[in-house]
GUDO-41773 format. One record per residue (C-alpha): x, z, y. Coordinates in pm, whole numbers, plus 50000, padded with zeros to 5 digits. Layout:
BEGIN
       u       w       v
       X       Z       Y
...
***
This chain:
BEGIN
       u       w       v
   87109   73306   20840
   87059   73042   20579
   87409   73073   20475
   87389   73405   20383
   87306   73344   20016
   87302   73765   19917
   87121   73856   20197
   86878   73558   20185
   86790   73650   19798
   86733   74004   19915
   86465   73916   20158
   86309   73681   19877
   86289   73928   19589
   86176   74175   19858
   85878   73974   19938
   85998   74056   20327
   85797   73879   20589
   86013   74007   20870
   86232   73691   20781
   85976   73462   20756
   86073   73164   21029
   86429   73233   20948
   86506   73082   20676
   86289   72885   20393
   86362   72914   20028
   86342   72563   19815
   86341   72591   19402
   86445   72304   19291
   86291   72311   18952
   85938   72300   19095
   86078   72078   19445
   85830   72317   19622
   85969   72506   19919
   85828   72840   20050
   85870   73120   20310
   86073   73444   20173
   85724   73677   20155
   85574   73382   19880
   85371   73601   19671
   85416   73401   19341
   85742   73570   19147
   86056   73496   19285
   86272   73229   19088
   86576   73284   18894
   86829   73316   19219
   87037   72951   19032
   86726   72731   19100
   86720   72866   19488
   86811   72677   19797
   86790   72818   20106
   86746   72600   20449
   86703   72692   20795
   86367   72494   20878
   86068   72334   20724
   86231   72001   20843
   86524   72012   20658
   86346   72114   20339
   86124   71829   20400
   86416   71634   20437
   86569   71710   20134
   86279   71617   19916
   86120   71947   19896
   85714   71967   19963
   85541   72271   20104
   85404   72568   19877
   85025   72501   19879
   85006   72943   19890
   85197   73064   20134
   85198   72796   20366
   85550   72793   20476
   85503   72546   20734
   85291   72745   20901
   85470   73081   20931
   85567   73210   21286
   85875   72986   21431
   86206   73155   21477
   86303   73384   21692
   86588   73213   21769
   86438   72978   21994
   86269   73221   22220
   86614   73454   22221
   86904   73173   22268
   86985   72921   22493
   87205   72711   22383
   87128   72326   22325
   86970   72364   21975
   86725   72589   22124
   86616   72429   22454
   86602   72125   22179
   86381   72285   21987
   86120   72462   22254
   86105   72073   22407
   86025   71947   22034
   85731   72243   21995
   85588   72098   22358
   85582   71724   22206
   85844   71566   22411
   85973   71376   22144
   85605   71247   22026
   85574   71134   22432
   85902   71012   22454
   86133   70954   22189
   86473   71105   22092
   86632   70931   22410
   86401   71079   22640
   86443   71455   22462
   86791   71379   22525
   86749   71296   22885
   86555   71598   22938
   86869   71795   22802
   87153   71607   23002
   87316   71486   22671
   87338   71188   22485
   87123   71126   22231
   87394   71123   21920
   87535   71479   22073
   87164   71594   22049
   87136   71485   21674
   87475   71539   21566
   87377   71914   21670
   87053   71933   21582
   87165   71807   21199
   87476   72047   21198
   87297   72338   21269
   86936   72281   21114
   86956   72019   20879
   86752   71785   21029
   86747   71565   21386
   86512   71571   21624
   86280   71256   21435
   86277   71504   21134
   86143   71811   21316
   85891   71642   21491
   85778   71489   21167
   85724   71830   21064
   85558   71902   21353
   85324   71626   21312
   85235   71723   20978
   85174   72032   21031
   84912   71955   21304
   84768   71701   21092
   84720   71945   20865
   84549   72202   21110
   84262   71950   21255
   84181   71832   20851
   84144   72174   20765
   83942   72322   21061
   83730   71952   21221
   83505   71695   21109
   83695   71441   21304
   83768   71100   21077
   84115   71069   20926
   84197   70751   21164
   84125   70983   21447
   84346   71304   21312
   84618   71060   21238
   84662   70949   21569
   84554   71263   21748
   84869   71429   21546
   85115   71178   21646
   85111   70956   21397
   85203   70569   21490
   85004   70416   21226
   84746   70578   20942
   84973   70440   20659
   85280   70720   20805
   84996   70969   20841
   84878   70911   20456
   85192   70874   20331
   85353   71198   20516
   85084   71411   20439
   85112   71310   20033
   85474   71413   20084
   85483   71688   20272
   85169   71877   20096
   85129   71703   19794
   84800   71589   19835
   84601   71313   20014
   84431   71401   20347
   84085   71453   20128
   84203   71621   19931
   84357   71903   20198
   83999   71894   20360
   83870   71945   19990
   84055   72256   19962
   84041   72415   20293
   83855   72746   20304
   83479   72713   20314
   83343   72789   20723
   83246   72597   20984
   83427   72283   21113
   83399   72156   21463
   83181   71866   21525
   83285   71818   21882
   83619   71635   21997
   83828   71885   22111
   83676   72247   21957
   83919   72467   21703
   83932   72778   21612
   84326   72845   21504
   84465   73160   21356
   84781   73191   21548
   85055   73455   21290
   85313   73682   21436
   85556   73945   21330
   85420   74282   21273
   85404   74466   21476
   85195   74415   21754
   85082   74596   22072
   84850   74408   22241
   84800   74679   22507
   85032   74548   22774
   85048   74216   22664
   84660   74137   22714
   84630   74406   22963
   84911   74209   23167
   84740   73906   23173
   84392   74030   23228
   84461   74221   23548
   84663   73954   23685
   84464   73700   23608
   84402   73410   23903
   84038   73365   23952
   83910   73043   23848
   84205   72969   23589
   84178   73357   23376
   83974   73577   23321
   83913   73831   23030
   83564   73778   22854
   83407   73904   22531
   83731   74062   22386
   83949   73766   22449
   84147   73625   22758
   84072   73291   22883
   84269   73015   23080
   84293   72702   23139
   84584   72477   23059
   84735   72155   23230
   84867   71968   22911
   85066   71600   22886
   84761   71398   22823
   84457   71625   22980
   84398   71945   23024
   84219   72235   22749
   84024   72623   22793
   84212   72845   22522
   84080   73177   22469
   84305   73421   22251
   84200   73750   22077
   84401   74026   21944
   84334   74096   21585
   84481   74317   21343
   84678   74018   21164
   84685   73715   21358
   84532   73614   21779
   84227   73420   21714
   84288   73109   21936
   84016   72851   22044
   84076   72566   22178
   83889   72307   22383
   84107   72025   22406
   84002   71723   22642
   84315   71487   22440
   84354   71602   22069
   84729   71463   22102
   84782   71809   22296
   84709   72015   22040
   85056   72104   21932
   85172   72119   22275
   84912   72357   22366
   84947   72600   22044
   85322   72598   22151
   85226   72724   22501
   84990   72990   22372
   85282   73129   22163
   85522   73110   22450
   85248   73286   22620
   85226   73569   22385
   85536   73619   22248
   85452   73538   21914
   85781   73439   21768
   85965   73741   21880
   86135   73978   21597
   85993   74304   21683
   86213   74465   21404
   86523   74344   21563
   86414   74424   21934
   86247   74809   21866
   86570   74888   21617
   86816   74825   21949
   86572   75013   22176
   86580   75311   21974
   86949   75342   22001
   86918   75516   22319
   86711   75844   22246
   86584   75852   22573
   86395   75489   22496
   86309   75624   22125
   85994   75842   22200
   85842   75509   22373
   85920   75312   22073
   85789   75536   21811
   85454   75561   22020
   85388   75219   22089
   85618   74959   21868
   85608   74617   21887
   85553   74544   22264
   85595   74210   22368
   85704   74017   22692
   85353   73871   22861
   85486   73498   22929
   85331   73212   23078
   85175   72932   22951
   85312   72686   23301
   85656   72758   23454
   85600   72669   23801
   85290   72823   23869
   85419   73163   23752
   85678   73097   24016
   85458   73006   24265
   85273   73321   24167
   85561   73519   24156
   85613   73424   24526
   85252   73530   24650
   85326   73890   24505
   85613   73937   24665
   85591   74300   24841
   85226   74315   24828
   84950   74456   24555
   84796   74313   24215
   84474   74237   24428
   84611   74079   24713
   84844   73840   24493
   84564   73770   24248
   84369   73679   24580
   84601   73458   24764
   84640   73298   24457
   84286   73239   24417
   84278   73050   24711
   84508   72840   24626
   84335   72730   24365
   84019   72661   24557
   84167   72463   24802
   84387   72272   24528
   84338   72278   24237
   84167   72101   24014
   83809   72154   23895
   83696   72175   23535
   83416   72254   23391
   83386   72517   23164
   83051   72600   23000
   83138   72924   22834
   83231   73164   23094
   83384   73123   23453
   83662   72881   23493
   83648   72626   23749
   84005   72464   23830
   84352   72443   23693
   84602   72586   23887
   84736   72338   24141
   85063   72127   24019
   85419   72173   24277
   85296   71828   24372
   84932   71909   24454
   85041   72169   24699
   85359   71962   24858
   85150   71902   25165
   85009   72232   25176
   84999   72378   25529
   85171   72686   25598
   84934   72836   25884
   84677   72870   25635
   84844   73100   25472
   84759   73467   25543
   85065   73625   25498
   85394   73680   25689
   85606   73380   25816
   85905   73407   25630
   85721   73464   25329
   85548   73151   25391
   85896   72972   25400
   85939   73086   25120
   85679   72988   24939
   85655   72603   25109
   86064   72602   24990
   85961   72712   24671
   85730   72415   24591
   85948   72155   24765
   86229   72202   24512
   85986   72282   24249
   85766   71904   24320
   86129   71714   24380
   86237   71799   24043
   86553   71968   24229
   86484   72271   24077
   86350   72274   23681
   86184   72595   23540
   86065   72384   23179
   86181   72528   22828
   86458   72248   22808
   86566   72342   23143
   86906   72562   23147
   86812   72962   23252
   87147   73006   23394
   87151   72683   23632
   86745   72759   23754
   86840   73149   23808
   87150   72964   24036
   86905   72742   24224
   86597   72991   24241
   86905   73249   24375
   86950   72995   24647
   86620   72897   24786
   86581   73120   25126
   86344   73425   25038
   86393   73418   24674
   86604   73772   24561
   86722   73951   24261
   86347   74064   24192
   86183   73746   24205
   86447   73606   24007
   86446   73845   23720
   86080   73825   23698
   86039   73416   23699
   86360   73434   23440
   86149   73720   23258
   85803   73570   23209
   85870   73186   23330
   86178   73098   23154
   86131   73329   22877
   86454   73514   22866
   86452   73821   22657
   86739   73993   22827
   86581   73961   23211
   86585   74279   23399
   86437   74371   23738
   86615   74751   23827
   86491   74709   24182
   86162   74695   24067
   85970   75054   24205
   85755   75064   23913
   86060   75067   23681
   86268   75283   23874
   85999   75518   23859
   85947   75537   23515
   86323   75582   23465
   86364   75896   23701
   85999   75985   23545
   86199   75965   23206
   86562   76089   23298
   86729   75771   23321
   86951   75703   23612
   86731   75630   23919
   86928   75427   24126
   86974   75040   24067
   87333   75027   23964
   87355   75301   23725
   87013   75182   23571
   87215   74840   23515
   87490   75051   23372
   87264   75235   23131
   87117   74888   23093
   87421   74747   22866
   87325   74904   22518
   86976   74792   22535
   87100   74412   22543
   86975   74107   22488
   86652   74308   22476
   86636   74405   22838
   86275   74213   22907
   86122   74449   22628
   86315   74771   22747
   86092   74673   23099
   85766   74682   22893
   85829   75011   22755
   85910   75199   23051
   85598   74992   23278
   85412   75130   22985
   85469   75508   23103
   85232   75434   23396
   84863   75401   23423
   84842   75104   23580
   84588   74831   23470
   84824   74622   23340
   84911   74865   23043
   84549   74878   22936
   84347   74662   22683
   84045   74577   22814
   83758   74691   22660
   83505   74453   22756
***
């Protein structure tokens, strides 16, 4: 979109947010860069350069507006919607891969060699892969000055940062300020004193329903690793370095997030799979303005806009639990999945509220016996097959991993059909265009709604509400009472 100089200028002198993520807008006058809804007056449209991330602005000399806080704004959409090698690049990036492992192992993870994954990466964004996780770093620098007490040494290295001279240095250039002077100006409030504790304000793209997206995860949730307490849900997370207890809110303009990290280094990582999670960087604008091309799909638009896809926060344990709910109810997944997690997982302790374990790794459960199962045999195949591929590494579910090879290899495990594809490639791999037309809740609500009942036409029909199929799913679940469609209230 960046090249789009006319339309780019209108979304500037607009003050639109709905572009914010999409493109950034440099001035060259001032060398400050901002995101298109920057309240301060627009300049003349001859000092404006417009760039398609943070990291290439960066790159080019250009330092971020201390107002509207460009390098903070939600991420593109693009990297939820495509999947393509820039975008499986840039969802590995978000989860830290290059701060673990360098370019060469980002590239590894991809299948390509490290100058095709920078010669890409630079072509279409104006920066390689060292550049956007520079901006990454920053940027999480940035978050633990502002909202901890924690030492500079520590927030340097806890960010990423090899060495506190980088950290100083980047954070003069980037913000144009020293580290003190970012804490200096951060908003008055309380700062955590313990390693670990934040309280983030996580921005998305209005609007929002939170109805079925927290009412998803809430009656779902796996006892032990969810639950929904005090207005927000909680889980806990298995992260690169330890593990963390996030709890997210709904609020009118952002999802309160706190965090209880037990490694600050997986802060980014962890507000990356929160997102994911939510479905923060989606374009609502973009997704309800397809939808409401059929009129059938309108009504549900109109009453409800902005629905989002409830995601995961780990790949292979939605698939795992996607496996356990095969044919059977909400309960009864929720409780074989339970104990699972009793007999695997891993405890934690978490003094706020009731969580107890993560959920086991693929690896964890590779010995797991199938007779203690309580479900049918061949489901039980299925499930032990499952987490064989899944612990081998012969079948990858990650963000870098390619949707169209693991819907090929999921397709060929025995026990593993068009639903349970559909839904791991909905909420696991994140693929906005996922649809499940076998599913009986869906063909309900299509018959319910006078949409073709039967799972061929309903594919048929299915063609003008692409590459937003997942959503089109969330609309028509939403015509049913089930729990899942319901923020809790308590």
């Amino acid at each position: 979109m960046h090249t789009d100089t006319e339309r780019c200028l209108r979304a500037v002198q607009s003050k639109d947010a709905r572009f914010d993520g999409w493109f950034y807008t440099a001035v060259v006058t001032t060398r400050i860069y901002c995101r298109p809804s920057c309240p301060v007056v627009p300049p003349k449209p001859q000092n404006m350069r417009f760039y398609p991330s943070a990291a290439a602005a960066q790159q080019a000399g250009f330092r971020a507006c201390k107002r509207c806080r460009p390098d903070a704004s939600p991420g593109s959409p693009q990297w939820d919607e495509r999947a393509d090698l820039t975008a499986r690049a840039m969802r590995l990036i978000a989860d830290g891969v290059v701060d673990r492992d360098g370019v060469p192992g980002l590239a590894r993870r991809l299948g390509y060699s490290t100058r095709q994954v920078e010669r890409q990466l630079l072509a279409e964004l104006g920066a390689g892969p060292l550049a956007l996780a520079r901006a990454q770093r920053a940027q999480t620098a940035r978050l633990l000055i502002e909202t901890t007490a924690l030492p500079m040494a520590e927030v340097a290295f806890a960010a990423g940062f090899a060495s506190i001279r980088t950290f100083n240095e980047t954070v003069r250039e980037v913000f144009a300020l020293a580290p003190g002077e970012l804490r200096q100006r951060a908003r008055p409030g309380p700062r955590a004193a313990l390693p670990g504790a934040l309280t983030l304000r996580l921005p998305f793209r209005r609007p929002l329903c939170p109805d079925n997206l927290f009412g998803h995860l809430a009656a779902t949730a796996v006892p032990g690793v969810e639950e929904w307490r005090d207005g927000a849900y909680r889980r806990t997370l298995r992260l690169p370095y330890g593990h963390a207890i996030v709890a997210l809110s709904p609020r009118p303009e952002h999802i309160e997030c706190r965090l209880a990290l037990t490694d600050l280094r997986d802060l980014a990582g962890a507000i990356a799979r929160c997102r994911r999670m939510l479905d923060l960087d989606a374009d609502p604008e973009a997704v309800d303005a397809q939808l409401r091309t059929d009129p059938l799909l309108a009504p549900l638009v109109d009453k409800a806009p902005g629905r989002r896809v409830p995601r995961t926060a780990d790949a292979d344990e939605f698939a795992v639990r996607a496996v356990l709910g095969q044919q059977v109810s909400t309960a009864a997944a929720r409780t074989h999945a339970g104990r699972l997690v009793t007999a695997h997982g891993e405890p934690v302790d978490d003094p706020e509220g009731g969580l107890t374990h993560l959920f086991p790794a693929p690896q964890a459960l590779a010995g797991l016996d199938p007779e203690t199962l309580a479900m049918p045999r061949t489901r039980r195949a299925t499930l032990t097959g499952l987490i064989a591929a899944l612990a081998s590494g012969a079948l990858g579910l990650g963000v870098g991993d390619d949707r169209d090879e693991a819907r090929a290899r999921l397709a060929a495990l025995p026990g593993i059909g068009p639903w349970t594809v559909e839904c791991i490639a909905m909420r696991a791999l994140g693929d906005p265009d996922a649809f499940t037309p076998t599913d009986l809740g869906l063909r309900r609500a299509a018959t319910r709604l006078g949409l073709p009942g039967t799972p061929a036409a309903l594919i048929r029909h299915s063609t003008a509400w692409r590459p937003w199929r997942a959503y089109a799913v969330q609309y028509l679940w939403a015509t049913d009472d089930h729990p899942i469609n319901l923020l809790p209230t308590n």
